[in-house]
N, C-alpha and C positions, 0 to 999 in steps of 0.2 A: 504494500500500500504506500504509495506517496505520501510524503510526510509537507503540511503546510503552514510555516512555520509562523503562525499567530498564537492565537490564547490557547494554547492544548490542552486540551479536559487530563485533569488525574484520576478520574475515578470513572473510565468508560465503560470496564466489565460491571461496575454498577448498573449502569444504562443500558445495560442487554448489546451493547455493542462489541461484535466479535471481529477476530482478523480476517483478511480476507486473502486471496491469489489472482492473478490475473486468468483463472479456468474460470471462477465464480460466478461468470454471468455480470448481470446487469446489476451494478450495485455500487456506492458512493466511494471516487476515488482517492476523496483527502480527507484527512483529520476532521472531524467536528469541532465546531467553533462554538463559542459563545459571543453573540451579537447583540446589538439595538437591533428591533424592527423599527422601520422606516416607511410611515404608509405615504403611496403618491397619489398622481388623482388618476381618479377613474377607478379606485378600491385597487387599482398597481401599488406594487409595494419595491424596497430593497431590504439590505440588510447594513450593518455596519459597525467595524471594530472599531475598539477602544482607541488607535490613534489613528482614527477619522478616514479610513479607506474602505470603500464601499463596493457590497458585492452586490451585478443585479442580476439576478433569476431569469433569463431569458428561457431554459426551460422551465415549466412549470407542471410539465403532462404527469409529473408523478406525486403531484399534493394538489388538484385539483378543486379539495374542498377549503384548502386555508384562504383565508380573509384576516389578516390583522385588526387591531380595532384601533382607530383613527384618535382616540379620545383619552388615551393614556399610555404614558412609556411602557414599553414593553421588551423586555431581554427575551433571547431564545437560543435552544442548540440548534443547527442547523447540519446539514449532513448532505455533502453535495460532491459533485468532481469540479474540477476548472473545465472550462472551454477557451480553443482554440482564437476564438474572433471577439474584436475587442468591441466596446462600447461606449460611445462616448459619454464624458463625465460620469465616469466609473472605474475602480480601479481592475477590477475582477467583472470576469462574467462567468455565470458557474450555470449549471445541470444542478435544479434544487430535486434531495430523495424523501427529507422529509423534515420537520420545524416542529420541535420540543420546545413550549412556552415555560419558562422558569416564573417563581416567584420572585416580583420587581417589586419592591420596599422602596420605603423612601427614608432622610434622614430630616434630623431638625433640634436646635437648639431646644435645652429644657430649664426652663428656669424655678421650678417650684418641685417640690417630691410628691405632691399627688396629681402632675402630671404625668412625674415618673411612674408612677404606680398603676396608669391610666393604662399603659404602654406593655404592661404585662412583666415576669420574674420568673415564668418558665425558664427551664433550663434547656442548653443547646450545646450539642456536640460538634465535633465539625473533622475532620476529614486532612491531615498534614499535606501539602505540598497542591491542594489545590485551588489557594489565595490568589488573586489577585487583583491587585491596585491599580486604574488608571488616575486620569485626570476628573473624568467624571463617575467613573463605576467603582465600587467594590463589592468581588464576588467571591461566593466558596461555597464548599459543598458541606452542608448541615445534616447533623445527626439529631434522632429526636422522636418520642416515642407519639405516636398519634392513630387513631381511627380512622379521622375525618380531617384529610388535609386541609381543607378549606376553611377550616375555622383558626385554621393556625399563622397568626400575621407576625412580620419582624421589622424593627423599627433600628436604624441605628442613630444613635444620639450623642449629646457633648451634653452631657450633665452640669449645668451650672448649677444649681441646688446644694449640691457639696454630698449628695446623697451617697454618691460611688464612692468606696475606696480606690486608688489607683495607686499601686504600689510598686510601680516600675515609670513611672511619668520619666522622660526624659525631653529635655531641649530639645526643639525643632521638630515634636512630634505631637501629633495631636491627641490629647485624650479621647474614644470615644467605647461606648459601649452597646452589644446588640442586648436587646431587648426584644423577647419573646411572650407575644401573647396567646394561651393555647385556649381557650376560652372554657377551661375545665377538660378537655380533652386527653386525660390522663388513662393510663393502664394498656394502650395500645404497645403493638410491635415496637420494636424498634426498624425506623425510615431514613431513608437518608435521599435527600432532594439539594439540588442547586439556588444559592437564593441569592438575589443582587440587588444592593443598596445604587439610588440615585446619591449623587452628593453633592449635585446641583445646591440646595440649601444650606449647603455648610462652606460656601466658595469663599465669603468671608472669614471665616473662621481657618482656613485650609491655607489663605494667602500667605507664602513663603516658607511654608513647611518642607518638610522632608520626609515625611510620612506619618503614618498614624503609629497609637497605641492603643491596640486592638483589643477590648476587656470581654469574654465570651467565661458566663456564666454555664459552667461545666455540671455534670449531675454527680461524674464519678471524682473529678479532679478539683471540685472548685472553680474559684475564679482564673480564668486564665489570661495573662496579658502577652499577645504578640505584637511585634513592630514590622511594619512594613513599609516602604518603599514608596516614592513615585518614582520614576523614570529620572524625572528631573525639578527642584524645589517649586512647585508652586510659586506662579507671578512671578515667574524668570522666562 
């Protein structure tokens, strides 16, 4: 399999995705990504990575039932080959095989503790080495015991309340912590899903950084704080 070197999922045998050969017939030639959708008009759509190169679907005969929805950001895995012929104002043109909708969260400054509390104190597992930070996204793959995915929302936040502990704060990194609300949804399996924070609302907060510190309220380990990365400092 061709290997396409953008956001590479770490946990694809998660996702029921297997290797493939070139005997296998008809089936997706590059890595799956994690993307923005991008709806256009006329219900056309693209896709598009974290540093802002855009893939457009000019096949489409083999997801024939997706329609993005125009009225809210939306991340997804996508699972495609490249094609040959290019397209203008696009970087990529691919053969789409199919589009995995992730849970797309949003962030937001919190000034009071029962807004914090508002926001949910379930706990969340998550998954080593499949973080990642851009300019606007942060993603990764979350562990967590649930029934009913659907009642389960994640918020990331900058606690100003003083309500978190943060016991690894370092210079030029940001405090922030997920916040999981399972809305009573306790005693199910243990699930593991992809979920991505907007951080659009935190751009002030983010200016001139060098990344976050990442506070994920654990069930078996506690609080866990990781640090991560941008590319390059924020407002440079």
């Amino acid at each position: 399999m061709k290997k396409f070197g953008l956001f590479l999922l770490g946990a694809l045998t998660m996702l029921g995705v297997t290797s493939c050969n070139d005997d296998d017939g008809d089936y997706p030639r590059n890595t799956p990504l994690i993307t923005t959708v991008c709806p256009l008009e006329g219900g056309d759509y693209c896709f598009e990575r974290d540093n802002g190169d855009r893939l457009y679907p000019s096949d489409k005969s083999r997801v024939p039932g997706y329609k993005p929805d125009g009225d809210q950001k939306q991340r997804a895995i996508i699972w495609f080959s490249l094609l040959d012929q290019t397209i203008p104002g696009y970087r990529y043109n691919i053969a789409l095989y199919a589009v995995e909708e992730i849970y797309t969260g949003t962030s937001e400054v919190v000034s009071d503790a029962s807004r914090l509390a508002e926001l949910g104190d379930a706990k969340t597992g998550y998954t080593v080495g499949t973080f990642n930070l851009s300019e606007s996204w942060l993603t990764f793959y979350a562990l967590y015991s649930c029934r009913y995915n659907s009642k389960h929302t994640f918020t990331l936040a900058v606690d100003k309340s003083g309500t978190t502990e943060f016991k690894e704060s370092k210079e030029g990194y940001l405090d922030v912590v997920v916040l999981h609300d399972d809305q009573d949804d306790q005693g199910g399996p243990d699930c593991g899903f992809y979920i991505s924070f907007d951080l659009t609302p935190l751009a002030a907060e983010l200016e001139g950084k060098e990344g976050i510190n990442l506070l994920i309220p654990t069930r078996e380990n506690g609080n866990q704080e990781i640090k991560l990365r941008f590319a390059a400092p924020r407002g440079e």
